[in-house]
MARKOLMI-329174 format. One record per residue (C-alpha): y, z, x; residue number from 0; chain; residue in one letter. Coordinates in Angstrom, 1 decimal, decimal comma, always signed. Layout:
BEGIN
Y;Z;X;NUM;A;a
...
This chain:
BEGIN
+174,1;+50,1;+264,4;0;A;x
+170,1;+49,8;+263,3;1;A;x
+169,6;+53,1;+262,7;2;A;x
+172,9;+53,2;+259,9;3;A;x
+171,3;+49,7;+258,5;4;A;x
+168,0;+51,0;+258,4;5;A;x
+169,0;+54,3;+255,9;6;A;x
+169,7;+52,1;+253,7;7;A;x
+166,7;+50,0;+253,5;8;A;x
+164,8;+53,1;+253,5;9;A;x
+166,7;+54,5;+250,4;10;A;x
+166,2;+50,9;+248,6;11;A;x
+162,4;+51,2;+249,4;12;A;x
+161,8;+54,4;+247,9;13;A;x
+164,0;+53,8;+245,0;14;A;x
+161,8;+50,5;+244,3;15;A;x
+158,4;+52,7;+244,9;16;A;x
+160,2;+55,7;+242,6;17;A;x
+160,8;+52,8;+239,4;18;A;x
+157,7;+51,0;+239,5;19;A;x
+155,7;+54,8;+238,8;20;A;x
+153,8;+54,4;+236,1;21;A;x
+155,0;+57,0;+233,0;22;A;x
+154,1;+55,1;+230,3;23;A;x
+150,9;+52,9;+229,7;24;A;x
+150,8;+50,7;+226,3;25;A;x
+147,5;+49,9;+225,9;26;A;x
+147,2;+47,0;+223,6;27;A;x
+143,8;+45,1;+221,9;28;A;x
+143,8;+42,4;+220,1;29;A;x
+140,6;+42,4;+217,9;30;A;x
+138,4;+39,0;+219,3;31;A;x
+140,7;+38,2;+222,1;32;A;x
+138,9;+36,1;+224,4;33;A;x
+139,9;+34,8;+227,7;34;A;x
+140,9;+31,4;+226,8;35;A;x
+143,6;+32,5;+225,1;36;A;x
+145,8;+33,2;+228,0;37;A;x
+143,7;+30,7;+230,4;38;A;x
+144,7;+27,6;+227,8;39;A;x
+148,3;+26,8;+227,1;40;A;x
+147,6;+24,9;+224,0;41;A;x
+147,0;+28,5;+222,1;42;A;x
+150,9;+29,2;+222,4;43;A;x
+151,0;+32,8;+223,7;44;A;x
+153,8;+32,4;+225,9;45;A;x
+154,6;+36,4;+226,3;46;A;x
+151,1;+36,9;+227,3;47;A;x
+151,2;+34,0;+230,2;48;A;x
+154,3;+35,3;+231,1;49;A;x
+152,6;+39,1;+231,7;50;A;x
+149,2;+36,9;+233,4;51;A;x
+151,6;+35,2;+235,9;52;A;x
+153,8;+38,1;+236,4;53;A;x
+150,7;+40,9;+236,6;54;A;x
+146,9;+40,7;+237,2;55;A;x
+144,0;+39,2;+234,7;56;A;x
+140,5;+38,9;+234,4;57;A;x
+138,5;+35,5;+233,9;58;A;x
+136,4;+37,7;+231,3;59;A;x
+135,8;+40,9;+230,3;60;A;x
+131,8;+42,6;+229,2;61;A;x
+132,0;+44,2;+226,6;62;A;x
+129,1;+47,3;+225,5;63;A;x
+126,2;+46,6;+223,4;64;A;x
+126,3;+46,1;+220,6;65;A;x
+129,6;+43,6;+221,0;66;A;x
+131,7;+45,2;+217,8;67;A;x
+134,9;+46,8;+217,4;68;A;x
+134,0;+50,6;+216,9;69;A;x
+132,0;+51,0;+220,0;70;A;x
+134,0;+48,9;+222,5;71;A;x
+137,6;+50,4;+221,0;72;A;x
+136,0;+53,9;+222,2;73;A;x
+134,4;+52,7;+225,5;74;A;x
+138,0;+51,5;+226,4;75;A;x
+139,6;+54,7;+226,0;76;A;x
+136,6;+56,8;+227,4;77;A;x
+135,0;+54,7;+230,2;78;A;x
+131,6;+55,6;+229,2;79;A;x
+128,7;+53,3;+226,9;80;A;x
+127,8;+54,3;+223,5;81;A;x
+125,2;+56,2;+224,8;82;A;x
+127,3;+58,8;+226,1;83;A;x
+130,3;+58,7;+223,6;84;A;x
+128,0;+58,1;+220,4;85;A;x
+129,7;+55,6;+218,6;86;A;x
+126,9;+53,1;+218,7;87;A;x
+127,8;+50,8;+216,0;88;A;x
+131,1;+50,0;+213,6;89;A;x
+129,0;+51,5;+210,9;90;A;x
+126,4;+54,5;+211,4;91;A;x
+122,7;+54,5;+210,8;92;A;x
+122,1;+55,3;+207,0;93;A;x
+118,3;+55,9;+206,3;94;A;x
+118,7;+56,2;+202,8;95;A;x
+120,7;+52,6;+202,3;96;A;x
+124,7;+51,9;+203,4;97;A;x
+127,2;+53,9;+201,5;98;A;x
+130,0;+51,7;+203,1;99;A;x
+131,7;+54,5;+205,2;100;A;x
+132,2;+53,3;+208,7;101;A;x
+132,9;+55,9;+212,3;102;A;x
+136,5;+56,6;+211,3;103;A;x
+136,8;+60,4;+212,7;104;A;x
+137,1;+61,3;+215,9;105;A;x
+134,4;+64,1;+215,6;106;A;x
+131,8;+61,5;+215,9;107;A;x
+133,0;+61,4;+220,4;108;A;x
+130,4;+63,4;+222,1;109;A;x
+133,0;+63,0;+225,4;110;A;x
+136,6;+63,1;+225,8;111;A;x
+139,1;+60,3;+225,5;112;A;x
+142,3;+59,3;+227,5;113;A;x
+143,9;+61,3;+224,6;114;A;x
+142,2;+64,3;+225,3;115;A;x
+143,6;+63,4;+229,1;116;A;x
+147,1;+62,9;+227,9;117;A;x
+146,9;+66,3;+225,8;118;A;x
+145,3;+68,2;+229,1;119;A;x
+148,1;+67,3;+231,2;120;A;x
+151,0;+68,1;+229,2;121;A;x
+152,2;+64,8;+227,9;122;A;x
+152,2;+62,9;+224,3;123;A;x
+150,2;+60,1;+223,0;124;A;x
+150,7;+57,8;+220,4;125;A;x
+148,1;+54,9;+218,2;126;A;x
+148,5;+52,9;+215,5;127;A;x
+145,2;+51,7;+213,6;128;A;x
+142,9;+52,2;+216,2;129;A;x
+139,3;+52,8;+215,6;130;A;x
+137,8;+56,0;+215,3;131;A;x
+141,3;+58,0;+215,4;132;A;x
+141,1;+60,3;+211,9;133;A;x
+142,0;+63,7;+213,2;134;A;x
+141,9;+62,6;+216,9;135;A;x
+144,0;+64,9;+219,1;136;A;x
+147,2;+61,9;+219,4;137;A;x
+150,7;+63,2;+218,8;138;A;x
+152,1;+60,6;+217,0;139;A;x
+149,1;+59,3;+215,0;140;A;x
+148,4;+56,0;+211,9;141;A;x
+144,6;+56,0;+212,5;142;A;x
+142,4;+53,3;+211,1;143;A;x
+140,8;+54,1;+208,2;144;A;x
+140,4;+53,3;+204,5;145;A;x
+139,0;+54,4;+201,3;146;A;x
+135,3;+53,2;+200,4;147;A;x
+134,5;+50,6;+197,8;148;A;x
+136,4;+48,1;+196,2;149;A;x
+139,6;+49,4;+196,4;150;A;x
+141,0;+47,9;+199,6;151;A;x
+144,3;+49,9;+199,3;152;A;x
+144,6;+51,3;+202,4;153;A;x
+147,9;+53,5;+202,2;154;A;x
+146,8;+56,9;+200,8;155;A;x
+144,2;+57,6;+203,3;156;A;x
+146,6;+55,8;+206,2;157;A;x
+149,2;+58,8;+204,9;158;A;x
+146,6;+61,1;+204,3;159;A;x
+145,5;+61,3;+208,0;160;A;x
+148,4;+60,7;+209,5;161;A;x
+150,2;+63,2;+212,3;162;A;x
+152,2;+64,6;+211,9;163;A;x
+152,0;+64,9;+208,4;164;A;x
+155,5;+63,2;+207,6;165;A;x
+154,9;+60,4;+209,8;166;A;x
+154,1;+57,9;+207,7;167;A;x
+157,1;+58,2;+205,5;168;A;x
+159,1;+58,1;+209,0;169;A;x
+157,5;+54,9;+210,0;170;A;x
+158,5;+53,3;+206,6;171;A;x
+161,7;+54,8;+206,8;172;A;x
+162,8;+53,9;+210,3;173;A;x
+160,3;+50,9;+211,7;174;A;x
+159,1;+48,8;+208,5;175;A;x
+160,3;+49,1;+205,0;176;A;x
+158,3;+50,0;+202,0;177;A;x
+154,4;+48,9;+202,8;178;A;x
+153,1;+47,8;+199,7;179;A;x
+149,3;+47,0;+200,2;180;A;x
+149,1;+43,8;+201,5;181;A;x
+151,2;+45,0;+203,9;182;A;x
+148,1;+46,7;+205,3;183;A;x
+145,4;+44,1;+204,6;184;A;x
+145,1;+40,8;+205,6;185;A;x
+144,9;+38,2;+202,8;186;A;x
+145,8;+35,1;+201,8;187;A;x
+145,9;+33,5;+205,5;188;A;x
+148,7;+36,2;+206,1;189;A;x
+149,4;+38,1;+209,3;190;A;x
+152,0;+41,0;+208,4;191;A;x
+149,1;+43,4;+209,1;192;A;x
+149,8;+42,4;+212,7;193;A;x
+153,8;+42,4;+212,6;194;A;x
+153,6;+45,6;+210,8;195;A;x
+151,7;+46,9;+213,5;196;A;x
+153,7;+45,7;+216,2;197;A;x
+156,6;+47,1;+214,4;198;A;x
+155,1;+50,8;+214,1;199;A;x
+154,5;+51,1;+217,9;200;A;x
+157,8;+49,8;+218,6;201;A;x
+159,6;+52,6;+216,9;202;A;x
+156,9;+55,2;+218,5;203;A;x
+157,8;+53,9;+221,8;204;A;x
+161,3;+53,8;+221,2;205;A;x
+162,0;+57,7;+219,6;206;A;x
+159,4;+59,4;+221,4;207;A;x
+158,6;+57,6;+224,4;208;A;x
+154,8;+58,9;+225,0;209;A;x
+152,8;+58,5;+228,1;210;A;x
+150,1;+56,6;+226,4;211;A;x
+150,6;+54,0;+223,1;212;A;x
+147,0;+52,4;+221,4;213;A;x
+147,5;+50,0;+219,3;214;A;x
+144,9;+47,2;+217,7;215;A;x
+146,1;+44,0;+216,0;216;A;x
+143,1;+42,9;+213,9;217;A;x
+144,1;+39,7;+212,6;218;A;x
+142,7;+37,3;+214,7;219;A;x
+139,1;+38,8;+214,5;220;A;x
+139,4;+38,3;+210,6;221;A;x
+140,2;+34,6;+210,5;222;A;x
+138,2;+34,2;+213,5;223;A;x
+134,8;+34,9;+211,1;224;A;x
+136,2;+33,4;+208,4;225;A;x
+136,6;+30,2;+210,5;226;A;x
+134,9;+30,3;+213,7;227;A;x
+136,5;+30,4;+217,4;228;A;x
+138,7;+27,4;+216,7;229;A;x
+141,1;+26,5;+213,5;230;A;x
+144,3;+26,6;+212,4;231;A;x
+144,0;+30,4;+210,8;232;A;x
+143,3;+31,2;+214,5;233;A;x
+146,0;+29,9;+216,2;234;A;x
+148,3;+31,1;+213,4;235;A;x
+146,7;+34,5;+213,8;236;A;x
+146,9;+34,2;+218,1;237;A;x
+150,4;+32,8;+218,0;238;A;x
+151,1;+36,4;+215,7;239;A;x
+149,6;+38,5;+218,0;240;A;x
+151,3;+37,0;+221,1;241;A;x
+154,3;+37,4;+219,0;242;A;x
+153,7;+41,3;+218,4;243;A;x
+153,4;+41,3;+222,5;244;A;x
+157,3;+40,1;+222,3;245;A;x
+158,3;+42,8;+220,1;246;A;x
+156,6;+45,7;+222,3;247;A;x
+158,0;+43,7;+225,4;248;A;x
+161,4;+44,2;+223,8;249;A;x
+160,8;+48,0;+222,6;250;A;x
+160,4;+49,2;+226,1;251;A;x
+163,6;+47,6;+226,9;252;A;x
+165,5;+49,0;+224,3;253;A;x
+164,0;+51,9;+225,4;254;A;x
+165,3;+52,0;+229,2;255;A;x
+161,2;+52,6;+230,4;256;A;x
+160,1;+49,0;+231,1;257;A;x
+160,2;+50,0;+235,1;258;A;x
+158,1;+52,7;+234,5;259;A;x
+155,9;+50,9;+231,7;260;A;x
+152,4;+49,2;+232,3;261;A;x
+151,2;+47,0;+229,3;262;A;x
+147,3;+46,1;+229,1;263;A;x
+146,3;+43,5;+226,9;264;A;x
+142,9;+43,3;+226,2;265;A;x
+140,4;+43,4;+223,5;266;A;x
+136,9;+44,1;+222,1;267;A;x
+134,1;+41,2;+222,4;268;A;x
+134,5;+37,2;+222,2;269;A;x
+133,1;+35,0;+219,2;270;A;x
+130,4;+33,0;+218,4;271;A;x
+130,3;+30,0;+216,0;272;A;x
+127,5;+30,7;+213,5;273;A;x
+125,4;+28,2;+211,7;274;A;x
+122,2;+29,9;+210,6;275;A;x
+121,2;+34,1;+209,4;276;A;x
+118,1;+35,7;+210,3;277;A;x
+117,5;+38,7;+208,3;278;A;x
+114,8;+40,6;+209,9;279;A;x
+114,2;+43,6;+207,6;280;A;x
+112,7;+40,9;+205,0;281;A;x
+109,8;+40,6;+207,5;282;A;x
+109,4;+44,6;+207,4;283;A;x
+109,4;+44,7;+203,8;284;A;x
+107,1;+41,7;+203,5;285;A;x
+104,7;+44,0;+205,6;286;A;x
+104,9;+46,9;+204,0;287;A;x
+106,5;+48,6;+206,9;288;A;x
+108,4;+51,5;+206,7;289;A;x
+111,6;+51,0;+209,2;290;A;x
+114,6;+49,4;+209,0;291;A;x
+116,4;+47,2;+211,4;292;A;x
+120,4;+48,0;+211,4;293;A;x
+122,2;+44,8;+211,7;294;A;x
+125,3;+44,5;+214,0;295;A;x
+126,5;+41,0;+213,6;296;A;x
+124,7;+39,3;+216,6;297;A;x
+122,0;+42,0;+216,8;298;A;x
+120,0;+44,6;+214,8;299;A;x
+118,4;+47,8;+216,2;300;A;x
+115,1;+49,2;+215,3;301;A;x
+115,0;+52,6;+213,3;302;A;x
+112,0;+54,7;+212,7;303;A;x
+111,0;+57,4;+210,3;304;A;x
+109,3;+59,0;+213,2;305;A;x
+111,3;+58,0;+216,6;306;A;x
+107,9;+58,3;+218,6;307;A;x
+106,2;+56,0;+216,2;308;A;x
+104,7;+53,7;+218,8;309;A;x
+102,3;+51,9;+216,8;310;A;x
+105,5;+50,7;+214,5;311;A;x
+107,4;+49,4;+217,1;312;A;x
+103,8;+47,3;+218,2;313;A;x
+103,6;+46,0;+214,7;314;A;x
+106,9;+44,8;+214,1;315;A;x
+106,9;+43,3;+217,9;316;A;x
+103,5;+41,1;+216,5;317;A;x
+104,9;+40,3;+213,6;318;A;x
+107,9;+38,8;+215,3;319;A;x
+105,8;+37,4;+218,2;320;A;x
+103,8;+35,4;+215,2;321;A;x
+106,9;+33,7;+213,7;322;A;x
+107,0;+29,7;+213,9;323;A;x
+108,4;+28,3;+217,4;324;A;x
+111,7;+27,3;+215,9;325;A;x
+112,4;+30,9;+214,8;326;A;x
+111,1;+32,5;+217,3;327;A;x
+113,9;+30,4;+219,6;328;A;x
+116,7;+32,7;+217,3;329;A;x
+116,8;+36,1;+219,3;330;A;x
+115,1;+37,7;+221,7;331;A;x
+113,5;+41,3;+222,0;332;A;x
+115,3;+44,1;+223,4;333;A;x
+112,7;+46,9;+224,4;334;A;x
+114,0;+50,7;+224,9;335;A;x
+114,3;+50,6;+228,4;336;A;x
+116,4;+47,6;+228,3;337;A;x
+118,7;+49,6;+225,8;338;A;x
+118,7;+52,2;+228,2;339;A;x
+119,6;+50,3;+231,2;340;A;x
+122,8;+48,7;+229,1;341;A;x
+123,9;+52,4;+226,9;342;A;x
+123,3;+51,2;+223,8;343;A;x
+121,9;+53,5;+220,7;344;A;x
+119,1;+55,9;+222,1;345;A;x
+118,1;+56,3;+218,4;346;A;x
+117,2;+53,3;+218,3;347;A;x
+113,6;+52,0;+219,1;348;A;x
+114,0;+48,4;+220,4;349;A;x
+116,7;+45,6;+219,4;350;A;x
+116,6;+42,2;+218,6;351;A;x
+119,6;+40,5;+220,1;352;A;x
+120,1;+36,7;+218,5;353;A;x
+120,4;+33,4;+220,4;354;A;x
+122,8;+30,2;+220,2;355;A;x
+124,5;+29,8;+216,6;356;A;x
+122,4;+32,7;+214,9;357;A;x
+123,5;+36,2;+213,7;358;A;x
+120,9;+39,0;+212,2;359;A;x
+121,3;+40,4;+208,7;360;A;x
+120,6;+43,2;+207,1;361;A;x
+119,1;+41,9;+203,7;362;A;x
+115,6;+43,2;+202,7;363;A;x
+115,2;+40,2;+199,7;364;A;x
+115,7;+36,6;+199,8;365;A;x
+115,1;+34,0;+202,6;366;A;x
+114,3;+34,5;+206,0;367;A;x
+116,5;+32,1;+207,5;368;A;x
+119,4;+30,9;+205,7;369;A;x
+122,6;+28,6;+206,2;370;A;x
+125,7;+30,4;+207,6;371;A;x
+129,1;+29,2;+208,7;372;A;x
+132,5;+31,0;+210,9;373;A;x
+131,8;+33,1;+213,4;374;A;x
+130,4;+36,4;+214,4;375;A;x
+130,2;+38,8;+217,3;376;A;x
+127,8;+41,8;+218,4;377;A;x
+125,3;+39,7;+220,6;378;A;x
+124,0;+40,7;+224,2;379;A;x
+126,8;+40,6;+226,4;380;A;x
+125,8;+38,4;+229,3;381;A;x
+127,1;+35,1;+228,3;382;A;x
+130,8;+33,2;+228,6;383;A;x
+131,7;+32,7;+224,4;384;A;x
+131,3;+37,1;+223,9;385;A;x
+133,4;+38,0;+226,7;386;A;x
+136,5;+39,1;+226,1;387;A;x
+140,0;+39,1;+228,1;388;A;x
+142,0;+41,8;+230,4;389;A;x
+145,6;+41,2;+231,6;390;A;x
+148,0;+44,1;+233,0;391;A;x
+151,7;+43,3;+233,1;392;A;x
+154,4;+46,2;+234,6;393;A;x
+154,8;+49,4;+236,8;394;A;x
+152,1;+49,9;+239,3;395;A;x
+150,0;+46,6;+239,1;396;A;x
+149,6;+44,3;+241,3;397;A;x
+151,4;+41,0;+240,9;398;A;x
+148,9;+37,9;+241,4;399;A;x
+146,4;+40,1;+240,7;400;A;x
+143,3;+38,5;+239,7;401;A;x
+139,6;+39,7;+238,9;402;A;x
+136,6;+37,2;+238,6;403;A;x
+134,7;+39,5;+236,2;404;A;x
+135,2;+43,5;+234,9;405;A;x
+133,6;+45,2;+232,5;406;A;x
+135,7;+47,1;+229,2;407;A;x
+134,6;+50,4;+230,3;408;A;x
+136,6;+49,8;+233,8;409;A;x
+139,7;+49,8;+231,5;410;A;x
+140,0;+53,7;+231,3;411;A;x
+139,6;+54,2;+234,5;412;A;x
+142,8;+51,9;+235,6;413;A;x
+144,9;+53,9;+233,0;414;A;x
+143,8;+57,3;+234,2;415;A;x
+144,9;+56,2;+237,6;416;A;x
+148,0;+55,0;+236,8;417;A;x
+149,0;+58,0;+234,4;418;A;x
+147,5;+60,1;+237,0;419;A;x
+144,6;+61,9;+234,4;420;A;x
+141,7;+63,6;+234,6;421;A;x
+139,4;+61,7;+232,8;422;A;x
+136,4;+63,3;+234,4;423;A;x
+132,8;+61,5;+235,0;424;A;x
+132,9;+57,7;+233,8;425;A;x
+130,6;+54,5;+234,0;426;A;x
+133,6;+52,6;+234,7;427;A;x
+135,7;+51,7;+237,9;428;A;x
+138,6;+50,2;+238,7;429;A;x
+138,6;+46,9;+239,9;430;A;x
+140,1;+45,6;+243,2;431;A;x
+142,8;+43,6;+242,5;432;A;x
+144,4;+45,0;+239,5;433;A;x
+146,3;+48,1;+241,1;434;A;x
+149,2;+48,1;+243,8;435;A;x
């Protein structure tokens, strides 16, 4: 009489193992998404504490140096630093002055990506405005990317670039409507760049069901400088994003994949309150020094005419050394082999990174130290406010699961295992605690 009980258990067992198989992965950022967010009731994303109780999370999240969008969006689908994957800022170096144009094309990897992964092994990808994706090898594909100047009219290049080339008609078509071009920005307090978003990727997930989804919601980085880590344009703009989590949630349902669906939620750095700018490159210019410190929000990095130019680096190092106390308290110096040991830009000579309420500038005229207000990102990562978060809700993770501390570049890693990819050599691992 056991043994005839006992088939089927052993058939319900494996039928439970069989349906919680990972096919699918949806890999979700929200841009400035920090830990508190889904630690703290009071900020209203109930489909995201739902996922936190139900999956595994992370009381923070490093992010790579320097702490902006472009380089962290890569490390998370390559598990590598800047070093190795080359995207070492949101905007490249430009000797000769800024033109404006940012690292939009994929060209700019020197390593492959989970999509590169996906492509290998047979199966489809799909992203929706996620950095450095022109011309990346996704199946489905609305990269982020925009025209340069004034003209903040997004939609040409978004259809330009798009793949396949009829896709972006589809997506208005079948997901959102006509977009005009707010529809694409974010203006006016408004958060349909984050719906619109949500919606996209819903349909994607829905008609083509592909083993891997990207997607970044940007909104709540953009009000988050405009107002700091706290305000009502934040919660507005946390309370939208949790509420683009809902509509994904729903998608897979519709669907018939959310047994074999893993959602990740994380995102790109933390924020900083800001209250002062120190704009460093004055100093050089002042001194008649020819170099130029490339500002990255909460840091700047060191560029050289000559990259073995010892005797610059010594000069700018005094020059800093010989500022007043109370300035000097506003960063501290970053030396090569201290950008070596964390992967940041090996172009770059030595970095300032800036302390408390401060972020670095990039002017070469004006004052040294001026009044600021929001908030900012880019700083060293090795402090609480810059982290940012990590929860993992679905088919192969562990519920309960909970990790003191990870780092963003363990993120590809965890999706490589669960989609079973070979992502090849990474810096990243996966945590204990986050898998089944």
């Amino acid at each position: 009489m056991k043994r005839i009980l006992l088939v089927p258990a052993l058939l319900m067992l494996a039928f439970t193992t069989f349906a919680q198989q990972t096919g699918h992965v949806i890999l979700i950022t929200i841009d400035g998404f920090r830990p508190d967010f889904y630690q703290d009731a009071s900020w209203g994303m109930v489909n995201l504490r739902m996922m936190k109780d139900s999956g595994a999370y992370a009381d923070g999240v490093n992010s790579v140096f320097p702490t902006v969008t472009y380089p962290n969006h890569t490390s998370l689908i390559t598990g590598v630093t800047p070093m190795k994957h080359g995207i070492y800022y949101n905007t490249p170096y430009e000797p000769q002055g800024a033109t404006g144009v940012w690292y939009f094309y994929y060209d700019s990897l020197k390593v492959p990506s989970l999509w590169d992964a996906v492509r290998k092994a047979g199966k489809k990808s799909a992203s929706v405005l996620w950095p450095v994706s022109v011309h990346a090898p996704v199946d489905y594909n609305i990269p982020d990317v925009w025209p340069l100047g004034k003209n903040t009219d997004r939609r040409a290049k978004v259809a330009e670039y798009a793949t396949p080339a009829t896709l972006w008609q589809e997506v208005q078509d079948s997901a959102t409507g006509y977009l005009q071009a707010d529809d694409l920005s974010m203006n006016n307090g408004e958060l349909i760049l984050d719906e619109n978003i949500a919606r996209i990727s819903s349909y994607l997930v829905q008609k083509y069901k592909p083993a891997l989804i990207t997607l970044h919601l940007p909104c709540t980085d953009h009000y988050e400088h405009q107002v700091g880590r706290d305000g009502y344009l934040v919660r507005k703009a946390v309370s939208g994003a949790d509420r683009a989590l809902g509509t994904l949630l729903e998608a897979i349902h519709r669907a018939g994949i959310a047994d074999s669906t893993t959602i990740i939620v994380t995102g790109d750095h933390g924020f900083v309150n800001i209250e002062k700018t120190f704009s460093p490159n004055i100093l050089l210019v002042k001194n008649g020094i020819r170099a130029q410190f490339h500002a990255s929000g909460g840091s700047a990095f060191l560029h050289l005419e000559d990259k073995n130019d010892k005797a610059t680096v010594d000069k700018v190092i005094a020059i800093l050394k010989a500022l007043p106390a109370d300035q000097q308290k506003m960063f501290r110096i970053l030396d090569r082999q201290q950008l070596d040991k964390i992967g940041a830009d090996p172009n770059a000579a030595m970095a300032i990174a800036a302390l408390g309420h401060v972020t670095i500038g990039g002017a070469k005229k004006g004052e040294l130290v001026k009044a600021a207000k929001g908030g900012t990102h880019g700083y060293y990562p090795d402090f609480k406010e810059i982290q940012t978060g990590f929860v993992a809700y679905g088919a192969g993770i562990k519920q309960g699961g909970h990790v003191k501390e990870m780092n963003i570049i363990d993120v590809a890693p965890i999706i490589a295992e669960l989609l079973k990819l070979d992502l090849g050599k990474v810096d990243g691992k996966i945590p204990a605690g986050v898998l089944k």
